[in-house]
C-alpha positions, 0 to 999 in steps of 0.5 A: 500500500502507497501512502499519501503524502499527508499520510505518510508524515503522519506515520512518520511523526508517529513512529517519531513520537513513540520513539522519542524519549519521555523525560521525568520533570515531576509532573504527569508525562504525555504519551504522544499519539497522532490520529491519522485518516486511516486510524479513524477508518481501521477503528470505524470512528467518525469525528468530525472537526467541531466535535473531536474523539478524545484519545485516552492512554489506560495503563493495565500492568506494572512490573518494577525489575530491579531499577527497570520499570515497565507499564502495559496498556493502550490508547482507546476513545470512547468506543474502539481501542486504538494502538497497544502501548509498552513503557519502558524506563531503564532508570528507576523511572527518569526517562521512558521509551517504548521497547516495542511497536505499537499495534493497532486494534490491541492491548495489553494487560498482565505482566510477570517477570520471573527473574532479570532478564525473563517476562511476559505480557498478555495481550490480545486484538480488541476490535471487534471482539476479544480475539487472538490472544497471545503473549509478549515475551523477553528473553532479555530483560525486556530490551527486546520482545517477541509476540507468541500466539496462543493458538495457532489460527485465528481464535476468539477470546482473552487471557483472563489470567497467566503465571510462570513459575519458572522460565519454562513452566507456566499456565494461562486461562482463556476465556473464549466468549462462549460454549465451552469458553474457559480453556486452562493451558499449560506450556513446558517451553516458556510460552512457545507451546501450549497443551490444554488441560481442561475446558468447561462452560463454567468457571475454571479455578486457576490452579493453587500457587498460580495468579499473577501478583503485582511487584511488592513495594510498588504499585501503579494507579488511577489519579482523578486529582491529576487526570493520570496514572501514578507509578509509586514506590512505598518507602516506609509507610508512604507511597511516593511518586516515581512516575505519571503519565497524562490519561488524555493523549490527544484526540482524532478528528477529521 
């Protein structure tokens, strides 16, 4: 596919601005999104000049690996999710990139690392429905991040919970939407591979000593006084700010 001009400046300034460096002055960081023609057209958004969609940034995981901090989520209006999105600070939360490409039409959700240098994120294709779910993973420390699908063809549903318990052992939870919709897997390979275990209609316990758990001594939040989401560190018996950054990420319009 050829790119009009306007287009494909605005591609370029997009892949410009999720490239470039975010820079932790103490107050809520904007993650810089341009909404182009075809970013309306792939999400079926009308939004005409006078009356603009808002974008918004929806942060969903958090994991704090030794002085590497990294935040999951996307970019979404009010009806359609628009671009995934993975922070990265290599720096206890001073300067942010984005490690990895942004996809359209997905999010991220979950996060776990098992160590420094192994981690995974789930994810999945929201538009029009949950569907392809999969898992981002590093071998690297997150520095780099390979995208491994769950199923091998097209599939509805979405990761409802995942855990490793060691680099090549763990256990994720589909949940496909209907009929016998609760899958349990198991993978021996690190997520590379997946057999299931059982499926049912109903829901499907996760097993014992299984289940995502958020970093200790860490946390990540809604802020409604600020329009933002906090990363925080519990130092002593307070919370204390590391980094934020602006729910309102710009706005599509025609």
């Amino acid at each position: 596919m050829i790119l009009r001009p306007a287009a494909l400046l605005m591609a370029i300034a997009a892949l410009l601005s999720a490239q470039t460096p975010l820079v932790n002055e103490g107050k809520p960081m904007r993650v810089a999104f341009q909404c182009s023609a075809e970013d309306m057209n792939a999400a079926g958004l009308s939004c005409p000049s006078e009356e603009p969609c808002p974008v918004y940034l929806e942060l969903n995981g958090f994991q704090a690996v030794g002085q590497r901090l990294f935040a999951s989520g996307d970019l979404h209006t009010n009806s359609a999710t628009l671009y995934s999105v993975l922070l990265a600070s290599e720096d206890a939360g001073h300067t942010w990139t984005e490690p990895h490409p942004r996809e359209s039409a997905v999010t991220l959700d979950q996060m776990q690392f098992i160590d420094f240098q192994y981690g995974w994120i789930s994810g999945e294709t929201i538009q029009p429905l949950p569907r392809n779910p999969f898992l981002l993973i590093t071998t690297d420390g997150g520095k780099t991040w390979k995208e491994q699908p769950i199923f091998e063809d097209e599939h509805p549903g979405s990761i409802e919970k995942f855990r490793f318990d060691s680099r090549n052992d763990g256990v994720v939870l589909i949940d496909t939407g209907a009929g016998m919709r609760h899958q349990l897997f198991e993978s021996k390979t690190g997520g590379m591979n997946w057999m299931m275990l059982h499926e049912s209609a109903d829901p499907v316990p996760f097993p014992a000593n299984h289940g995502v758990t958020e970093t200790p001594g860490w946390r990540l939040r809604p802020d409604a006084s600020t329009h933002s989401y906090q990363i925080e560190k519990l130092e002593g018996e307070r919370w204390a700010s590391v980094a934020s950054f602006q729910v309102e990420a710009g706005s599509c319009h025609e």
